[in-house]
C-alpha positions in Angstrom: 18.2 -63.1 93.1 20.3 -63.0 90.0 17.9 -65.7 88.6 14.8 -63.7 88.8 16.5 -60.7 87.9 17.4 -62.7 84.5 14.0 -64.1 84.5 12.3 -60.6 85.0 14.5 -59.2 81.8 13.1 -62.0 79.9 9.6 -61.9 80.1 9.8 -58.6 79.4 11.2 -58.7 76.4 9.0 -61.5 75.3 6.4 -58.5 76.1 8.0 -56.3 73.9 8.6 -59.0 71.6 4.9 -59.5 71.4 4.0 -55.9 70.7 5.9 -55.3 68.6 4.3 -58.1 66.7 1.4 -57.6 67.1 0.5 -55.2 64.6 -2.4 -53.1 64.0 -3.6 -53.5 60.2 -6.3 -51.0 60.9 -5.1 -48.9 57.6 -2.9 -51.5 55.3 -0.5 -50.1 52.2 -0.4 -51.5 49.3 2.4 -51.5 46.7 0.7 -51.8 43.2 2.4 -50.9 39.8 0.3 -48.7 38.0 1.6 -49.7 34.2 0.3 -52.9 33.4 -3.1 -52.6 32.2 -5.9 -53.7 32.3 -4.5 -54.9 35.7 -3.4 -52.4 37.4 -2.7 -48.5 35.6 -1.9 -44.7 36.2 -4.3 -42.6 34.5 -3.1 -39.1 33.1 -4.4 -37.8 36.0 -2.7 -39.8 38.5 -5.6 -42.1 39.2 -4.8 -45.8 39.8 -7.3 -48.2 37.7 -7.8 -51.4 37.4 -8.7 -55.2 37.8 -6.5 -55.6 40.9 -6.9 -52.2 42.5 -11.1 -52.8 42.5 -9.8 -55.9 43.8 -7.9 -54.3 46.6 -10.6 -51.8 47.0 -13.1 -54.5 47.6 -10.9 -56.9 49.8 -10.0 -53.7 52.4 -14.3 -52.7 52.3 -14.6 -56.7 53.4 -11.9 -56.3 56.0 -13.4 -52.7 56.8 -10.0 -51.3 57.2 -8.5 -48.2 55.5 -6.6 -48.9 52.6 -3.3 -46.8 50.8 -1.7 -47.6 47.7 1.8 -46.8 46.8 3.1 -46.9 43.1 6.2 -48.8 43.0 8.5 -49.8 40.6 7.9 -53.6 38.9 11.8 -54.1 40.4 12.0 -52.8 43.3 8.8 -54.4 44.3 9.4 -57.0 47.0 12.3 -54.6 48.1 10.2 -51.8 48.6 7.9 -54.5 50.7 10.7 -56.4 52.7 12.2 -52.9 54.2 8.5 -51.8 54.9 7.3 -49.1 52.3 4.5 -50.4 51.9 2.3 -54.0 53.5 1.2 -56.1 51.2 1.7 -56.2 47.1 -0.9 -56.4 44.8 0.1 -56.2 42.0 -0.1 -59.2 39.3 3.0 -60.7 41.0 2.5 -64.7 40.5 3.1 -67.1 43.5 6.3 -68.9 42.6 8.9 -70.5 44.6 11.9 -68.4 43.6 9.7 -65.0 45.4 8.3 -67.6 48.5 12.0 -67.6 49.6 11.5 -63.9 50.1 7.9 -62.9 51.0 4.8 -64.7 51.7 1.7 -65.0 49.9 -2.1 -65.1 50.0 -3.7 -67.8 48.0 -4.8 -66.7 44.5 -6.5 -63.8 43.4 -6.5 -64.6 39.7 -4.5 -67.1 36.7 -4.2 -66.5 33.3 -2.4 -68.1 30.9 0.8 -66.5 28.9 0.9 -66.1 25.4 3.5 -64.4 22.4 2.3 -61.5 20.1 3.9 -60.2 16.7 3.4 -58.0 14.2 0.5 -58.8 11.9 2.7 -59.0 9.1 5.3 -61.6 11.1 6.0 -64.9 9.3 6.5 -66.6 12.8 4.0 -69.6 12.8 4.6 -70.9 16.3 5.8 -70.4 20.3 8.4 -72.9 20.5 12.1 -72.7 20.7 13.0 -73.8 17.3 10.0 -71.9 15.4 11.4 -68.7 17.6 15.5 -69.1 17.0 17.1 -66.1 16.5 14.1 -64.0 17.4 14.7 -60.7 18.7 12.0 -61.1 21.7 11.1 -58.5 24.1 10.1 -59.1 27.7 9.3 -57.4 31.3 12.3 -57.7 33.6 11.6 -59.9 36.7 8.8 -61.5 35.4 7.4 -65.0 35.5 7.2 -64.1 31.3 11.3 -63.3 31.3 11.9 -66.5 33.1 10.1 -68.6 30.7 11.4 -67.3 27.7 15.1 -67.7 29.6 14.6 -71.5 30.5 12.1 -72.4 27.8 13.1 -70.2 24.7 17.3 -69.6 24.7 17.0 -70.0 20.8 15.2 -66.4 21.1 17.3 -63.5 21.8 15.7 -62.0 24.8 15.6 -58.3 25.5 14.0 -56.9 28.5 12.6 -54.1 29.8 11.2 -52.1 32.7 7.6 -52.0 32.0 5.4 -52.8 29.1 5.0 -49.7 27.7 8.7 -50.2 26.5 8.0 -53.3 24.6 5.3 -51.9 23.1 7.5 -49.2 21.5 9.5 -51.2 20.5 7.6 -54.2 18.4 5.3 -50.6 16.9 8.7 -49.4 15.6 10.1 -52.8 14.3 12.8 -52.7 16.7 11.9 -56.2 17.9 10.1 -59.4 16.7 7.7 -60.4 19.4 6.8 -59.9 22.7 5.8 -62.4 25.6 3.7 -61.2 28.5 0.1 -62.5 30.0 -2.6 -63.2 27.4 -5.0 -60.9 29.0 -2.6 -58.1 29.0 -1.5 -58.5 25.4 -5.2 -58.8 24.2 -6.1 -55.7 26.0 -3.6 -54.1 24.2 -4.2 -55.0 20.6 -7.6 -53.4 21.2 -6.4 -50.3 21.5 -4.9 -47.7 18.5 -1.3 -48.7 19.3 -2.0 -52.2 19.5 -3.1 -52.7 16.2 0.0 -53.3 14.6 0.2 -56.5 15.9 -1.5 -60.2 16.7 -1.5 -62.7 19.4 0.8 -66.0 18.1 -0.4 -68.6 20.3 -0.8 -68.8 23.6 2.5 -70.1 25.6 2.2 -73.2 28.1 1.6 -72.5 31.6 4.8 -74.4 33.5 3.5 -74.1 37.3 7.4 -74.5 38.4 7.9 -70.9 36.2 4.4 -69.3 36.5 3.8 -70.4 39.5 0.1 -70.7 40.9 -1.5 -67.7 40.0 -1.3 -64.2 41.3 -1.6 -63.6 44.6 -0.8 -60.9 47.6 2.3 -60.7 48.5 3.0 -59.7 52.7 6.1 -59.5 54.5 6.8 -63.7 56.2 6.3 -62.4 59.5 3.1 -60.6 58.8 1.1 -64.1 59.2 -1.9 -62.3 60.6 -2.3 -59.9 57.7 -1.7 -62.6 55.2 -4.2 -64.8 57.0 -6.8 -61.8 56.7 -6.3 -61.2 53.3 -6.8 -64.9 52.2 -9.7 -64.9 53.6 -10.9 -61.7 52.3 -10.1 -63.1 48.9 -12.7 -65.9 49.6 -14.8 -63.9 51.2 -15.5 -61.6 47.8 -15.3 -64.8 45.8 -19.0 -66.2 47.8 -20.5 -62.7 48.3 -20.2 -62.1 44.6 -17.9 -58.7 44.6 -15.5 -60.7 42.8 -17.6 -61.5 39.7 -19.0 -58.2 39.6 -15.8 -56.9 39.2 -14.8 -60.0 37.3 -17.5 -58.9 34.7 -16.2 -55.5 34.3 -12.9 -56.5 32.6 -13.5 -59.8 31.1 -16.2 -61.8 29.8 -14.8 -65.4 31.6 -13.4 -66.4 35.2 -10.2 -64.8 35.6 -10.0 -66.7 39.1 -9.2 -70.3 36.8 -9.4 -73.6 38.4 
């Protein structure tokens, strides 16, 4: 008697077990940034814009599900996602080993390579360690950027900071030397009014064991159905052609890469 009894408790809570993951991703939230154009942005009037939001956009019309974003900080990001404030991240958050101990990932929604601007007046020539010792160099915390210049530049003197727009201050008012960050997101800014104080330097080498394998969507590692979805979403908008229509809206090559 006791046996079935035991046997009895168990299968349900197996049952409850496999409820409770079993999850229904008919409306999915999604942690995004909002202050690293042109990837992802806040407009003055609170509108999120972007590369990966029409990305998201177009990923949860393939899924047909109903999709929320939540703006989160660049730090508290996998956090936030971990202890369920939001489902998935997208974000610009590159796929790299250090974060796959944390959350899981989608394959790739896009990879560009990194690169160093500077003032247009700098006498720096080059991006390696010896032609940037003793460089006052300004990074985003947390970033597959800050990593690279910690590992790959420790001639520089590295000062970080909690979002671009910081950085940007900064190098406009002389208060640092140069600045390290994606190509596509330093080129977007030296189009603009404030960025035209300064110049890209060369572009930095992409190190897949720091970058890591492009940027992809981040999901919680038990959520193995919503990731599964998502990835295939992502290839989904790649063959239907959403992905280069948006693709053309912000650049005038492949984001996606190789």
């Amino acid at each position: 008697m006791r046996i079935m009894r035991l046997a009895a408790i168990a299968a349900v809570a197996l049952t409850a077990i496999s409820s409770a993951e079993a999850k229904d991703w008919s409306k999915i939230l999604i942690g995004t940034e909002g202050a690293y154009p042109p990837f992802n942005n806040l407009t003055s009037d609170g509108k999120l814009v972007g590369f990966d939001i029409e990305i998201a956009d177009a990923i949860c019309e393939e899924l047909k599900v109903e999709c929320e974003f939540v703006v989160q900080d660049w730090d508290g990001m996998i956090p936030a996602l971990i202890a369920g404030k939001f489902d998935a991240v997208i974000a610009s958050m590159s796929i790299t080993e250090e974060r796959k101990q944390k959350v899981d990932f989608t394959g790739k929604y896009y990879n560009t390579p990194p690169a160093i601007a500077v003032p247009k007046d700098s006498k720096l020539t080059g991006v390696t360690d010896a032609d940037l010792d003793g460089v006052l160099l300004g990074a985003q915390s947390s970033t597959t950027h800050s990593n690279y210049a910690e590992e790959r530049l420790p001639s520089a003197d590295l000062k970080l900071y909690p979002t671009p727009d910081e950085y940007k201050l900064d190098i406009i008012g002389g208060r640092i030397d140069a600045v390290i960050d994606d190509s596509i997101v330093l080129s977007d800014w030296l189009k603009s009014e404030d960025g035209a104080c300064c110049k890209i330097l060369g572009m930095v080498p992409n190190v897949i064991e720091i970058h890591g394998e492009g940027a992809g969507i981040a999901v919680r590692k038990e959520d193995t159905d919503l990731k599964e979805m998502l990835s295939d979403a992502i290839l989904a908008i790649r063959e239907n052609g959403k992905y280069a229509e948006i693709n053309a809206k912000y650049f005038d090559f492949d984001v996606y890469g190789e």
